[in-house]
C-alpha positions in Angstrom: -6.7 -1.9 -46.1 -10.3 -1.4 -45.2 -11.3 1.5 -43.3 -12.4 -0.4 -40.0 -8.4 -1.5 -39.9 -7.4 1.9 -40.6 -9.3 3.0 -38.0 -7.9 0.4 -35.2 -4.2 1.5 -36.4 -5.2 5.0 -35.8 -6.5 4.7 -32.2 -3.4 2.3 -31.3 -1.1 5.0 -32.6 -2.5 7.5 -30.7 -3.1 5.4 -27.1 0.7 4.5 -27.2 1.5 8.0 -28.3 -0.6 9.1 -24.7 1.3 6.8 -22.6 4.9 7.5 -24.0 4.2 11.6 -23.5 2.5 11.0 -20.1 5.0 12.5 -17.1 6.7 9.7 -15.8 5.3 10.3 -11.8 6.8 7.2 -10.5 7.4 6.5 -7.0 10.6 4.3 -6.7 11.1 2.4 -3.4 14.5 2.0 -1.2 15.3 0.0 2.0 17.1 1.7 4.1 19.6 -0.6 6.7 21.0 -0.5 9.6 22.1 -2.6 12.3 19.6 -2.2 14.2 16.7 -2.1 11.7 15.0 -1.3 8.3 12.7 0.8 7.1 11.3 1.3 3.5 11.4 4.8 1.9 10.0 6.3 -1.0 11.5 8.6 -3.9 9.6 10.4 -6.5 11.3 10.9 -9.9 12.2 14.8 -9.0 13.8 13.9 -5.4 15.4 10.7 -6.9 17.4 12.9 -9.9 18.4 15.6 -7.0 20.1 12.3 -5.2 22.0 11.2 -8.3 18.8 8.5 -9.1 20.1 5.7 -7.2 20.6 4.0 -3.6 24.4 4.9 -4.0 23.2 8.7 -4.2 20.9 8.8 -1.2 23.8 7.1 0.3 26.2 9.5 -0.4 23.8 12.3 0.4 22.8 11.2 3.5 26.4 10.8 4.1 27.1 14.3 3.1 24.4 16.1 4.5 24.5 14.5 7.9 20.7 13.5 7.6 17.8 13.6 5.2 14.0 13.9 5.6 12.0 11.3 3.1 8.5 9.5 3.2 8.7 5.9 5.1 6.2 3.6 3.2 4.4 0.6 4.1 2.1 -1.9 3.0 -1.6 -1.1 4.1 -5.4 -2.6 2.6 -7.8 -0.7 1.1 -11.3 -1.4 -0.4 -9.3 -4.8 0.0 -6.4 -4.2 -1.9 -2.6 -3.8 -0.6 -0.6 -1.3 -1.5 2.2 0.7 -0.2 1.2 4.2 0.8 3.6 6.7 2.3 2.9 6.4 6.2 5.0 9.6 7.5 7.5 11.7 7.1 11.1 11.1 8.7 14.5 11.9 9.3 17.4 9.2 9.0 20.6 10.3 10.3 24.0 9.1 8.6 25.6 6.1 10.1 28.8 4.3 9.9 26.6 1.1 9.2 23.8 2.3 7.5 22.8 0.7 3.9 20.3 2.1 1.3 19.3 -0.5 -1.4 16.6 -1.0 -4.0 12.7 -2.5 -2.8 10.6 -4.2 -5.4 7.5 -5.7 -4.2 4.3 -7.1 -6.0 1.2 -4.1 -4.3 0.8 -0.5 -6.1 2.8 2.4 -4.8 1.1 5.1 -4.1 2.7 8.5 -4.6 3.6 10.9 -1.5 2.8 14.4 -1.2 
């Protein structure tokens, strides 16, 4: 193996060591339902685990608790590109029909305070 190849290997290694020991500071994205309307929320990877890290355990927590206080995101331009950027914080209040399910969309999520 010449030492130009060895080299390459090397740096691959370690850039794909980097990204798997980065902290995972995701922002995942729910839609929360009612009959009335929607409204999209975001979770980061800390609040999501303290609701069980699913729609069914904000559900249930919301449920629980009464009412919980998350960011509402929404899509907004900058330097002309969308993204979805938290917009304010709010409460949502448990409801017989309320519904809390998972949002994917195509922009970049930016991550709340």
């Amino acid at each position: 193996m010449t030492k130009a190849r060895c080299l390459a290997g090397a740096a691959l290694a370690a850039a794909l060591f980097a990204l798997a020991a980065a902290p995972a500071s995701a922002e995942t994205l729910f839609k929360i339902v009612t009959v009335k309307d929607d409204i999209t929320v975001g979770l980061n990877d800390a609040e999501l685990k303290e609701f069980g890290g699913d729609a069914g355990g904000i559900a249930k927590a919301i449920a629980a608790k009464g009412s919980l206080t998350l960011w509402q995101y929404a899509v907004t331009q900058k330097d002309g590109e969308r993204m979805v950027a938290p917009r304010a914080k709010i409460g949502v209040l448990a409801a017989s029909s309320l519904r809390v399910e998972p949002y994917k969309q195509p922009f970049k999520v930016l991550l709340h305070e």
